[in-house]
GUDRENKOL-260290 format. One record per atom (N, C-alpha, C, O, CB): residue number from 1; residue in one letter; y, x, z. Coordinates in steps of 0.2 Angstrom, whole numbers, plus 2048, in hexadecimal, padded with zeros to 3 digits. Glycine has a CB too. Example, Ala and Ser with C-alpha at 12.3 -4.5 7.8 and 13.67 -1.06 7.14 Angstrom:
- num  residuo  py  px  pz
- 1  A  7E4  842  827
- 1  A  7EA  83E  827
- 1  A  7F0  842  827
- 1  A  7EF  847  82A
- 1  A  7EA  839  82D
- 2  S  7F5  840  823
- 2  S  7FB  844  824
- 2  S  800  840  827
- 2  S  806  843  828
- 2  S  7FD  846  81D
END
This chain:
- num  residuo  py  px  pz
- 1  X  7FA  804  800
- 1  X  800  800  800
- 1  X  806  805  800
- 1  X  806  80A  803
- 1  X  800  7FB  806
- 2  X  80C  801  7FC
- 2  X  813  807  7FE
- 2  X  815  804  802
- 2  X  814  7FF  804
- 2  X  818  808  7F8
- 3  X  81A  80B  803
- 3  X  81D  809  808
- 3  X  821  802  80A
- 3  X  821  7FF  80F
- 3  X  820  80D  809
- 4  X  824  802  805
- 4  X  829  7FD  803
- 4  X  826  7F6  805
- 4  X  82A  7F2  808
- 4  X  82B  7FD  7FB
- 5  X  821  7F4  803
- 5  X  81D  7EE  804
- 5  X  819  7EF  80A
- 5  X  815  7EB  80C
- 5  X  81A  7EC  7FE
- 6  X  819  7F6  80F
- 6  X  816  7F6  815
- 6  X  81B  7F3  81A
- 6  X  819  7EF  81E
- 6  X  813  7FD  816
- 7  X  822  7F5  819
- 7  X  829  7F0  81D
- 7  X  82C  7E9  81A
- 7  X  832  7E7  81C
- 7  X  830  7F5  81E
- 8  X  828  7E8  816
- 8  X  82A  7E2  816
- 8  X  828  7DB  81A
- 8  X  82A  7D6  81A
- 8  X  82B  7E0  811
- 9  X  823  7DE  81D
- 9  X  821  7DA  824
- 9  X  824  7DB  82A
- 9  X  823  7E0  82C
- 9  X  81D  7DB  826
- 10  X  82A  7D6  82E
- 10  X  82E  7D8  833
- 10  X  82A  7DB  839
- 10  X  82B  7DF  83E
- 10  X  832  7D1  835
- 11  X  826  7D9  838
- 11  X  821  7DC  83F
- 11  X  81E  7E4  840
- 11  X  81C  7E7  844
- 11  X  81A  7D8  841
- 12  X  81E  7E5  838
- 12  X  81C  7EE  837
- 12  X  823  7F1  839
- 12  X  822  7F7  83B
- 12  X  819  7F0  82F
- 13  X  829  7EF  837
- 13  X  831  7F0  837
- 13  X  830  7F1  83E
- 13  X  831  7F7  840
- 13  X  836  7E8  834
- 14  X  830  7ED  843
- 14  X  830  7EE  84C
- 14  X  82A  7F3  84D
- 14  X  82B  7F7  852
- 14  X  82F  7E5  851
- 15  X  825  7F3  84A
- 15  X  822  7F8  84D
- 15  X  824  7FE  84C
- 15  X  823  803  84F
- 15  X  81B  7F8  84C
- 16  X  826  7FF  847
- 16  X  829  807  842
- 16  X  832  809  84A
- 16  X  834  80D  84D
- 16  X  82E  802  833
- 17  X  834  804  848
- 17  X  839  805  84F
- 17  X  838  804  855
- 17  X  83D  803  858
- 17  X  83D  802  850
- 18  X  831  802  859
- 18  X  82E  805  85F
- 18  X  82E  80C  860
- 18  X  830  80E  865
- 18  X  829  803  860
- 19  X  82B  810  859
- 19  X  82A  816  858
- 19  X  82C  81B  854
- 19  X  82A  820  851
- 19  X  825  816  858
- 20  X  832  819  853
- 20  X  837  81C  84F
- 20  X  837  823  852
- 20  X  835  828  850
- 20  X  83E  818  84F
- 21  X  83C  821  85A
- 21  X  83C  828  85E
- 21  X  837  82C  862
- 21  X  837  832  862
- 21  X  83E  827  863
- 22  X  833  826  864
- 22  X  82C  828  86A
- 22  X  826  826  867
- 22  X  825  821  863
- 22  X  82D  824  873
- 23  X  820  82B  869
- 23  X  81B  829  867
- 23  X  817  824  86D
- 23  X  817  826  873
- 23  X  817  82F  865
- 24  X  815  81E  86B
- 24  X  810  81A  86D
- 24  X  809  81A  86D
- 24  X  806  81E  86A
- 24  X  812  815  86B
- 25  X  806  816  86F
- 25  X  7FD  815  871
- 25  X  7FE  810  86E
- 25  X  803  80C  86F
- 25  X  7F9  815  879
- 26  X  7F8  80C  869
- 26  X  7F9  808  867
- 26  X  7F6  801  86B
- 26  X  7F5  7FB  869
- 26  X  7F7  80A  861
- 27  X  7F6  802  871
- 27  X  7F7  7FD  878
- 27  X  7FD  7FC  878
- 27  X  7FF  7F6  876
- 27  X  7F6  800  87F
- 28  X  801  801  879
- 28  X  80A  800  87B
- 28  X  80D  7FC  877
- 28  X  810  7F7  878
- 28  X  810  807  87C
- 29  X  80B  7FF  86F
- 29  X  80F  7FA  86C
- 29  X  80B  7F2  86A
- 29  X  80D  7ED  869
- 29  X  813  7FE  864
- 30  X  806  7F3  86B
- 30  X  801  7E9  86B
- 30  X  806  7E8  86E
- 30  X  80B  7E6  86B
- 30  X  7F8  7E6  870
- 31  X  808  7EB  877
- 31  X  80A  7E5  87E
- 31  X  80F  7E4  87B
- 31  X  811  7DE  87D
- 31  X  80C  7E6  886
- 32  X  815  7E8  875
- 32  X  81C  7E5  873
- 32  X  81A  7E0  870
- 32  X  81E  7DB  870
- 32  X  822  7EA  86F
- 33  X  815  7DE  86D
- 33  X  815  7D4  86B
- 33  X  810  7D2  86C
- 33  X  80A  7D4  86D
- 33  X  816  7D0  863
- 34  X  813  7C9  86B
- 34  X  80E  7C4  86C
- 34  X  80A  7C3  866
- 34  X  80A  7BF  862
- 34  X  811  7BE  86E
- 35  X  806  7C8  866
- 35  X  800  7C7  860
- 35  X  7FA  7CB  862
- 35  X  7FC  7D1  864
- 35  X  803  7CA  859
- 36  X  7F5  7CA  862
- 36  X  7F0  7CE  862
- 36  X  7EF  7D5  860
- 36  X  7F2  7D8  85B
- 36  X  7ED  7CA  85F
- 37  X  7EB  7D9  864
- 37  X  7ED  7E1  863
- 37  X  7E8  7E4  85C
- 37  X  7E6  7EA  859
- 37  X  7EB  7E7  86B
- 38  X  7E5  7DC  85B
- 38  X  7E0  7DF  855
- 38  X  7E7  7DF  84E
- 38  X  7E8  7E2  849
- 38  X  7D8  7D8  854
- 39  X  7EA  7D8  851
- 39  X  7ED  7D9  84A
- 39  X  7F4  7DD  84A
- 39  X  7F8  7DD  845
- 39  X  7EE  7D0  846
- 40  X  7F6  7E0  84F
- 40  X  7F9  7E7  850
- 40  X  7F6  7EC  84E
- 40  X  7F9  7EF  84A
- 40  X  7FA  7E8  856
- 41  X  7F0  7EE  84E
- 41  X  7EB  7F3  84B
- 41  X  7EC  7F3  846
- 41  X  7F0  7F7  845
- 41  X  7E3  7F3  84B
- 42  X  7EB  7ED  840
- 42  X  7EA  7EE  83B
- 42  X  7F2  7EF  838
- 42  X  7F2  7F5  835
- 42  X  7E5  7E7  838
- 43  X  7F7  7EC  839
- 43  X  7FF  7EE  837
- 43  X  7FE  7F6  838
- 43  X  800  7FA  834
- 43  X  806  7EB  83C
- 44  X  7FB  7F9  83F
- 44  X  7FD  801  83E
- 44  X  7FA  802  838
- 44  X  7FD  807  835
- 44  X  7FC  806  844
- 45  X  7F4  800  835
- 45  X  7EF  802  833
- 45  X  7F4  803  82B
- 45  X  7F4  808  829
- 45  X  7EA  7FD  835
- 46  X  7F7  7FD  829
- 46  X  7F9  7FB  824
- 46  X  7FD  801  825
- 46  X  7FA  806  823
- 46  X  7FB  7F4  824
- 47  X  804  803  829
- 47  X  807  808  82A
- 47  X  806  810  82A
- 47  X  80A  814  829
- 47  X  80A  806  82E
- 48  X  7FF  812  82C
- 48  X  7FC  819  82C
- 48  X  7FC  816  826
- 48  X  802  816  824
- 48  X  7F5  81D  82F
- 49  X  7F7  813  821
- 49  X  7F4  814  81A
- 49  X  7FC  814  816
- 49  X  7FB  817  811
- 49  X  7EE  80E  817
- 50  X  802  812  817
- 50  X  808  814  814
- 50  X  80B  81B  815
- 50  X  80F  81D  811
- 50  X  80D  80F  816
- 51  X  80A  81E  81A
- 51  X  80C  822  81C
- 51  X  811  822  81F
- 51  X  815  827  81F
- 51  X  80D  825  818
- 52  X  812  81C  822
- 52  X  81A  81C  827
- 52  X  818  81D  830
- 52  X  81B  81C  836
- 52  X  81F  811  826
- 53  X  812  820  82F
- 53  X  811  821  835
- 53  X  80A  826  835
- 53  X  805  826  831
- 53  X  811  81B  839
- 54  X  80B  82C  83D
- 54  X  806  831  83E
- 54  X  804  82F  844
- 54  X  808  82E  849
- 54  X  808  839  83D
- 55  X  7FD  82F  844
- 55  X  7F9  82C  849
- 55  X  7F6  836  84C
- 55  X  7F5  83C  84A
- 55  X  7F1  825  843
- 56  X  7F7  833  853
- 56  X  7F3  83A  858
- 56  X  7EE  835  85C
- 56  X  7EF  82F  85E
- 56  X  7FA  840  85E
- 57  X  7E9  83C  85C
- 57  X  7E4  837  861
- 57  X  7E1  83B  867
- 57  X  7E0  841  866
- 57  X  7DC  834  85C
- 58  X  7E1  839  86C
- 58  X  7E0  83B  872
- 58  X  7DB  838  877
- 58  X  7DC  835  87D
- 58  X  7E5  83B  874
- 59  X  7D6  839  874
- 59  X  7D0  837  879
- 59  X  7CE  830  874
- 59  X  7CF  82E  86E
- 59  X  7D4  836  884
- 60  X  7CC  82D  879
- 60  X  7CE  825  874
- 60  X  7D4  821  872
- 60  X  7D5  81B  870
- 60  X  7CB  820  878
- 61  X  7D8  825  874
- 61  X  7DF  821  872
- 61  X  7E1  824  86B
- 61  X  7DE  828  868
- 61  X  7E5  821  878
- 62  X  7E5  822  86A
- 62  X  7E9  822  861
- 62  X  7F2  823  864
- 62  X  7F3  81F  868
- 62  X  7E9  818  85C
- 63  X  7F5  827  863
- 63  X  7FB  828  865
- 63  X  7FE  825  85B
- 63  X  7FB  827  856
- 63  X  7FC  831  869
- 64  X  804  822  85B
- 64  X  806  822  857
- 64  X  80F  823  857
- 64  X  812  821  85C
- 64  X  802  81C  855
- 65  X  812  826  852
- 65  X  816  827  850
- 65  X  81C  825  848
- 65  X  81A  827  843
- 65  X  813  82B  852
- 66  X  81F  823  849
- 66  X  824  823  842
- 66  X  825  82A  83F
- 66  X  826  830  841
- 66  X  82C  820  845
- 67  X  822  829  837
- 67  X  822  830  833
- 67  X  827  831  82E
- 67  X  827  832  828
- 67  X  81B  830  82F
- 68  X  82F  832  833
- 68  X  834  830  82D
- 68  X  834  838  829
- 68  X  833  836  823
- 68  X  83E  82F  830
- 69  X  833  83D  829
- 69  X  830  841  824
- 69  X  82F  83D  81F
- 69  X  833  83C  81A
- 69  X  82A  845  826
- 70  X  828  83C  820
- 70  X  824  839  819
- 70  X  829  831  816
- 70  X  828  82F  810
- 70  X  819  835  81D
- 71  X  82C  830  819
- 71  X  832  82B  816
- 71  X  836  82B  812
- 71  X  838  826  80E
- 71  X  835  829  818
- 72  X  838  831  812
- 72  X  841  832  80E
- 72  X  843  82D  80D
- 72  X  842  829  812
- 72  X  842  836  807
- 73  X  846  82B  808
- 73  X  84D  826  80A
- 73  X  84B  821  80F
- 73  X  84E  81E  814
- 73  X  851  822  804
- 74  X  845  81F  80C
- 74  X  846  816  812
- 74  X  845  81A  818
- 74  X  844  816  81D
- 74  X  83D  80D  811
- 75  X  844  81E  81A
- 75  X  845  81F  824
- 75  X  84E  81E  824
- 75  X  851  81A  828
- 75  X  843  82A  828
- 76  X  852  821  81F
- 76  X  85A  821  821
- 76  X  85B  818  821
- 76  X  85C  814  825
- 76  X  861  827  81A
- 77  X  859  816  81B
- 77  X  85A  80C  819
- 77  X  857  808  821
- 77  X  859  803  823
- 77  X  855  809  810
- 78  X  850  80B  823
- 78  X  850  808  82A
- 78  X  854  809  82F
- 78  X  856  805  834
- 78  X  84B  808  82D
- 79  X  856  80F  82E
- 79  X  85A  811  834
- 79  X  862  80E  833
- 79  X  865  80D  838
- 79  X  85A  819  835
- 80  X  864  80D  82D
- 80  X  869  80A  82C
- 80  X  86A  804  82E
- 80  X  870  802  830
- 80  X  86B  80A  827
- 81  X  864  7FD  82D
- 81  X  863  7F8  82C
- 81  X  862  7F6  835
- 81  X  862  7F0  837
- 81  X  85F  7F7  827
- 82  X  860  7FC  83A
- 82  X  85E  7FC  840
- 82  X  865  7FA  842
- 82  X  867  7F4  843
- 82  X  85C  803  842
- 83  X  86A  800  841
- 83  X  870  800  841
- 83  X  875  7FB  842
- 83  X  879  7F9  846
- 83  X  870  803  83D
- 84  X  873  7F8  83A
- 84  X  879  7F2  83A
- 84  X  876  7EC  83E
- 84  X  87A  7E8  841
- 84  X  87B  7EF  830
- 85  X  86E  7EC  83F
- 85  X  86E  7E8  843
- 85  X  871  7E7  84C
- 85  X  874  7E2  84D
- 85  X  868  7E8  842
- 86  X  870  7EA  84F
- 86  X  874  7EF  855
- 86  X  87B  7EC  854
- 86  X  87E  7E9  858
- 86  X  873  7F9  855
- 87  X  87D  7EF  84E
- 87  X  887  7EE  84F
- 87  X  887  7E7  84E
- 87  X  88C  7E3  851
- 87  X  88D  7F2  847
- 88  X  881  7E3  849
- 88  X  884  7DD  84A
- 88  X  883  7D8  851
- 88  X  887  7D4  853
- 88  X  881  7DA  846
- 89  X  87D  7DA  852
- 89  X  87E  7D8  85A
- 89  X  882  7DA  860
- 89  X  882  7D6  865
- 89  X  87B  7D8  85C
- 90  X  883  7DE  85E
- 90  X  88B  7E1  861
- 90  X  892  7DD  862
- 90  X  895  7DB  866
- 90  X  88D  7E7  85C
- 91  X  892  7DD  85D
- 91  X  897  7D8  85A
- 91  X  896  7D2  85B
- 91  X  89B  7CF  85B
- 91  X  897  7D9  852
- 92  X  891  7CE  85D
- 92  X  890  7C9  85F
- 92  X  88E  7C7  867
- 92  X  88F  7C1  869
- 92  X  88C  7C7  85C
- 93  X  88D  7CA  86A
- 93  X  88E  7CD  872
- 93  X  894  7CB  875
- 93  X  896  7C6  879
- 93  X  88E  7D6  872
- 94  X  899  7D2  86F
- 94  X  8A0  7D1  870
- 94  X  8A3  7C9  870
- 94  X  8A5  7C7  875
- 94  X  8A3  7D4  86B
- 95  X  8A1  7C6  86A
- 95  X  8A3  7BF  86A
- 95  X  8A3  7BD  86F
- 95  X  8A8  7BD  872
- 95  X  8A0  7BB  867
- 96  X  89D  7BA  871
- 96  X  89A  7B7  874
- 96  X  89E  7B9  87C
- 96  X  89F  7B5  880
- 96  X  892  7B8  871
- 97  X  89E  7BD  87E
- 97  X  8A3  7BF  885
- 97  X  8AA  7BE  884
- 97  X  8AD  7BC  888
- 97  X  8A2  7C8  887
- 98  X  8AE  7BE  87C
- 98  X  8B3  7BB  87D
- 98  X  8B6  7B6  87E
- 98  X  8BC  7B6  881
- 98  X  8B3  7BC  87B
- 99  X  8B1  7B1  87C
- 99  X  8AF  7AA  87C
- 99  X  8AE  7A8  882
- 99  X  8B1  7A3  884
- 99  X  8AA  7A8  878
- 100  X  8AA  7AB  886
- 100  X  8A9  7A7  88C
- 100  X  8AF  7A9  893
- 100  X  8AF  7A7  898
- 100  X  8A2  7A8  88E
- 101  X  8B2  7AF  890
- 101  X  8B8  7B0  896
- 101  X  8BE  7AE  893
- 101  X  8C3  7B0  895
- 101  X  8B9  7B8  899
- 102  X  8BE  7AA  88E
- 102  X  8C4  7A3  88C
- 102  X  8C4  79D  88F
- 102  X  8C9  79A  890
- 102  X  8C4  7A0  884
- 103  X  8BC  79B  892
- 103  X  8B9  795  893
- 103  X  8BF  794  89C
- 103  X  8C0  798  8A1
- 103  X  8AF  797  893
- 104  X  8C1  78F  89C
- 104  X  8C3  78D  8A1
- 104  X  8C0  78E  8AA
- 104  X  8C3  78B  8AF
- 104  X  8C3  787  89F
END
Protein backbone atom coordinates (compact mmCIF):
# COMPACT_ATOMS: atom_id res chain seq x y z
CA UNK A 1 0.00 0.00 0.00
CA UNK A 2 1.38 3.71 -0.49
CA UNK A 3 1.71 5.80 1.59
CA UNK A 4 -0.67 8.27 0.61
CA UNK A 5 -3.62 5.89 0.77
CA UNK A 6 -2.03 4.38 4.10
CA UNK A 7 -3.15 8.15 5.87
CA UNK A 8 -6.03 8.45 4.46
CA UNK A 9 -7.54 6.69 7.19
CA UNK A 10 -8.05 9.22 10.20
CA UNK A 11 -7.15 6.64 12.67
CA UNK A 12 -3.69 5.66 11.05
CA UNK A 13 -3.28 9.73 11.00
CA UNK A 14 -3.67 9.67 15.12
CA UNK A 15 -1.59 6.72 15.42
CA UNK A 16 1.31 8.21 13.15
CA UNK A 17 0.90 11.35 15.90
CA UNK A 18 0.98 9.25 18.98
CA UNK A 19 4.37 8.31 17.64
CA UNK A 20 5.55 10.99 15.85
CA UNK A 21 8.00 11.90 18.89
CA UNK A 22 8.07 8.83 21.25
CA UNK A 23 8.21 5.32 20.62
CA UNK A 24 5.15 3.30 21.85
CA UNK A 25 4.20 -0.50 22.53
CA UNK A 26 1.57 -1.49 20.55
CA UNK A 27 -0.52 -1.76 23.97
CA UNK A 28 0.00 2.02 24.70
CA UNK A 29 -1.19 3.05 21.58
CA UNK A 30 -4.55 0.17 21.42
CA UNK A 31 -5.40 2.09 25.21
CA UNK A 32 -5.37 5.67 23.07
CA UNK A 33 -8.88 4.21 21.40
CA UNK A 34 -11.93 2.85 21.58
CA UNK A 35 -11.31 0.06 19.22
CA UNK A 36 -10.07 -3.15 19.60
CA UNK A 37 -6.15 -3.83 19.71
CA UNK A 38 -6.63 -6.30 17.05
CA UNK A 39 -7.84 -3.82 14.71
CA UNK A 40 -5.05 -1.43 16.06
CA UNK A 41 -2.55 -4.29 14.98
CA UNK A 42 -3.69 -4.47 11.72
CA UNK A 43 -3.56 -0.21 11.02
CA UNK A 44 0.14 -0.51 12.35
CA UNK A 45 0.34 -3.32 10.22
CA UNK A 46 -1.03 -1.42 7.28
CA UNK A 47 1.52 1.50 8.35
CA UNK A 48 5.05 -0.79 8.71
CA UNK A 49 4.01 -2.35 5.14
CA UNK A 50 3.93 1.65 3.96
CA UNK A 51 6.85 2.46 5.54
CA UNK A 52 5.57 5.21 7.80
CA UNK A 53 6.68 3.35 10.65
CA UNK A 54 9.86 1.14 12.38
CA UNK A 55 8.79 -1.46 14.51
CA UNK A 56 11.59 -2.57 17.54
CA UNK A 57 10.91 -5.68 19.38
CA UNK A 58 11.75 -6.38 22.80
CA UNK A 59 11.07 -9.53 24.24
CA UNK A 60 7.33 -10.06 23.25
CA UNK A 61 6.54 -6.64 22.81
CA UNK A 62 6.72 -4.53 19.49
CA UNK A 63 7.96 -0.98 20.10
CA UNK A 64 6.76 1.14 17.34
CA UNK A 65 7.78 4.36 16.04
CA UNK A 66 6.94 7.16 13.21
CA UNK A 67 9.58 6.74 10.26
CA UNK A 68 9.68 10.44 9.01
CA UNK A 69 13.08 9.64 7.24
CA UNK A 70 11.39 7.16 5.04
CA UNK A 71 8.53 9.94 4.30
CA UNK A 72 10.05 12.96 2.87
CA UNK A 73 7.59 15.42 2.05
CA UNK A 74 4.40 13.93 3.54
CA UNK A 75 6.18 13.87 7.10
CA UNK A 76 6.60 17.97 6.63
CA UNK A 77 2.48 18.08 5.08
CA UNK A 78 1.55 16.05 8.44
CA UNK A 79 3.39 18.01 10.42
CA UNK A 80 1.95 21.09 8.79
CA UNK A 81 -1.58 19.88 8.89
CA UNK A 82 -0.79 18.89 12.77
CA UNK A 83 0.03 22.31 13.06
CA UNK A 84 -2.76 24.28 11.56
CA UNK A 85 -4.88 21.97 13.41
CA UNK A 86 -3.38 23.11 17.06
CA UNK A 87 -3.63 27.01 15.72
CA UNK A 88 -7.06 26.31 14.86
CA UNK A 89 -7.94 25.29 18.01
CA UNK A 90 -6.10 27.79 19.44
CA UNK A 91 -7.91 30.22 17.94
CA UNK A 92 -11.09 28.75 19.09
CA UNK A 93 -10.16 28.33 22.76
CA UNK A 94 -9.43 31.99 22.39
CA UNK A 95 -13.03 32.54 21.21
CA UNK A 96 -14.67 30.77 23.13
CA UNK A 97 -12.92 32.51 26.60
CA UNK A 98 -13.76 35.73 24.92
CA UNK A 99 -17.23 35.07 24.71
CA UNK A 100 -17.71 33.90 28.00
CA UNK A 101 -15.98 36.81 29.98
CA UNK A 102 -18.59 39.25 28.01
CA UNK A 103 -21.33 37.02 29.47
CA UNK A 104 -23.07 38.95 32.22
Amino acid sequence: MDQVKAISEPRRRAILRLIWEDEMSAGEIADSFEVTFGAVSQHLKVLRDAGLVVVRKDGTKRYYRANRAGMGALASYLESMWVSSLDTLAVLAEQAEREKEREP
